[in-house]
C-alpha positions in Angstrom: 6.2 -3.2 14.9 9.4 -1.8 16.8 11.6 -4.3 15.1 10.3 -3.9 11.4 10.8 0.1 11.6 14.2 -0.3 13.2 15.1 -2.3 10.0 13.7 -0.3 7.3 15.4 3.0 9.3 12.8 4.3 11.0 13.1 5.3 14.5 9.7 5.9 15.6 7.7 9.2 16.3 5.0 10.7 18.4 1.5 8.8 17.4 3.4 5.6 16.8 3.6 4.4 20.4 2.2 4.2 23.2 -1.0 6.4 21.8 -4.5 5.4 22.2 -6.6 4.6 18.8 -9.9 4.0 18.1 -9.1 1.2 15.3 -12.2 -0.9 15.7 -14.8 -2.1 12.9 -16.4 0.9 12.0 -13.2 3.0 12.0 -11.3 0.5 10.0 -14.1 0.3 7.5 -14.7 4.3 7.1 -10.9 4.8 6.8 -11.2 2.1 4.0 -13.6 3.8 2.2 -11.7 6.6 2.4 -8.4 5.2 0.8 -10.6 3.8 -1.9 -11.8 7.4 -3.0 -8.2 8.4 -2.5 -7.2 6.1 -5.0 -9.4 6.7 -7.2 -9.2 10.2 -7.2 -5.7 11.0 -6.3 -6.9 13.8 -5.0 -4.1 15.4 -2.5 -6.2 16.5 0.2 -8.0 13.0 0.0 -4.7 11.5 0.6 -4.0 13.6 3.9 -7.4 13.0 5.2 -6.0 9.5 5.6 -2.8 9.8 8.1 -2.0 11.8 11.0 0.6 14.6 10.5 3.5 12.4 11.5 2.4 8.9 10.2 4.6 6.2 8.7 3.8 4.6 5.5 5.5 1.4 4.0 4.7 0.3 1.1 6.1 -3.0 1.8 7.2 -4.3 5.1 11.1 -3.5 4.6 10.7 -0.4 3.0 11.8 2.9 3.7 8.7 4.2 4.9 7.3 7.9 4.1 6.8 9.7 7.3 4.4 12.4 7.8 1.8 13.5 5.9 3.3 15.4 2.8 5.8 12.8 2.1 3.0 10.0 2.3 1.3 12.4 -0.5 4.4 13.2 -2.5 4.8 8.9 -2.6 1.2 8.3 -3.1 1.1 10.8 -5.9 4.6 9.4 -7.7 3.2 5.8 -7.6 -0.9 6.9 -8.5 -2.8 4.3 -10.5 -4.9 5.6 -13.0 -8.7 6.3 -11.4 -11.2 3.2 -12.9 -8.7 1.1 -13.6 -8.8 -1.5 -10.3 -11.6 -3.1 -8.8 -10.7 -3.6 -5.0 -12.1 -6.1 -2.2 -11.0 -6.4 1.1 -12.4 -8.2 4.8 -10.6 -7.9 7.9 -8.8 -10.8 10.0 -8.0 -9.1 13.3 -9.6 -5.5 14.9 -8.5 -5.1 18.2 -8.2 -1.7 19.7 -4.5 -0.5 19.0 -4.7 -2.5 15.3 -6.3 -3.9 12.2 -5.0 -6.6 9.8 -7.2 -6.5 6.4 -6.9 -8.6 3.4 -7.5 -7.9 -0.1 -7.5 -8.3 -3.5 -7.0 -5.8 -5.7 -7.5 -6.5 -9.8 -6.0 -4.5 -13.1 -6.8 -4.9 -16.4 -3.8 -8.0 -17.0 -2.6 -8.8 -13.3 -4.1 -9.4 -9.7 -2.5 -8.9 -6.2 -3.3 -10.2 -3.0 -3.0 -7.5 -0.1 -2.4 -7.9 3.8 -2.4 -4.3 5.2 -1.6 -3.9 9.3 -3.5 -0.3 9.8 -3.3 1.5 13.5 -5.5 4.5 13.5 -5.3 7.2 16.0 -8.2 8.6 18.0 -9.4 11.1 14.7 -9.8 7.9 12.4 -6.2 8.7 11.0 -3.8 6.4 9.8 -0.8 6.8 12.7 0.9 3.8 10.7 0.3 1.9 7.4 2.0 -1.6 6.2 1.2 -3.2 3.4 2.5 -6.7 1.9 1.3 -7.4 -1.6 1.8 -10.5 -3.8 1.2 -10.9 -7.6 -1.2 -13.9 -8.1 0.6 -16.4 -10.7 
């Protein structure tokens, strides 16, 4: 983890180390269904019911993530898709207690992407840090 933030220019913050979480199957899969009405609904207050105040969000595993929980909004709002226009399945590979590893597959109308999202939730079910790696299916 250290070494991918340090390289996308992210130092760290409180509730990215060294803090307990709760990230096991049940928490993974409620904060799942949770993103999944926030993308649909692009609702900004479902957004920030997803991340702790001073998350990290990247988008991809080099990027510049958005820290904290209005940034992560502004970002998810710029980059919205349109509500009923994905269909979204996902299963974890690893749940331990300080992480969760998911993959999915996540369909539009003329193009598919294959997910792998690394997820540490803090002890309130929130998002302390978010990673996702997407790839465009040929």
């Amino acid at each position: 983890m250290e070494a991918t933030l340090r390289r996308s220019g992210w130092q760290g913050g409180e509730g990215t180390k060294g803090v307990p979480g709760m990230t096991n199957l049940d928490a993974v899969s409620a904060w799942v269904d949770k993103y999944r009405k926030a993308w649909e609904s692009n609702d900004p207050e479902d957004v920030r019911e997803l991340f702790a105040g001073d998350a990290a969000y990247l988008t991809a595993p080099y990027a510049k993530p958005w820290i904290g929980r209005e940034a992560i909004v502004a970002g998810w709002l710029k980059h919205r898709d349109r509500p009923g226009t994905t269909t979204f399945t996902w299963h974890p590979l690893i749940v331990t207690e300080e992480m969760a590893v998911i993959e999915a597959s996540t369909t539009y109308p003329k193009r598919r992407y294959r997910n792998l999202w690394v997820l540490r939730l803090d002890l309130t079910g929130q998002a302390r840090q978010f990673t996702e790696w997407w790839m465009r299916e040929p």
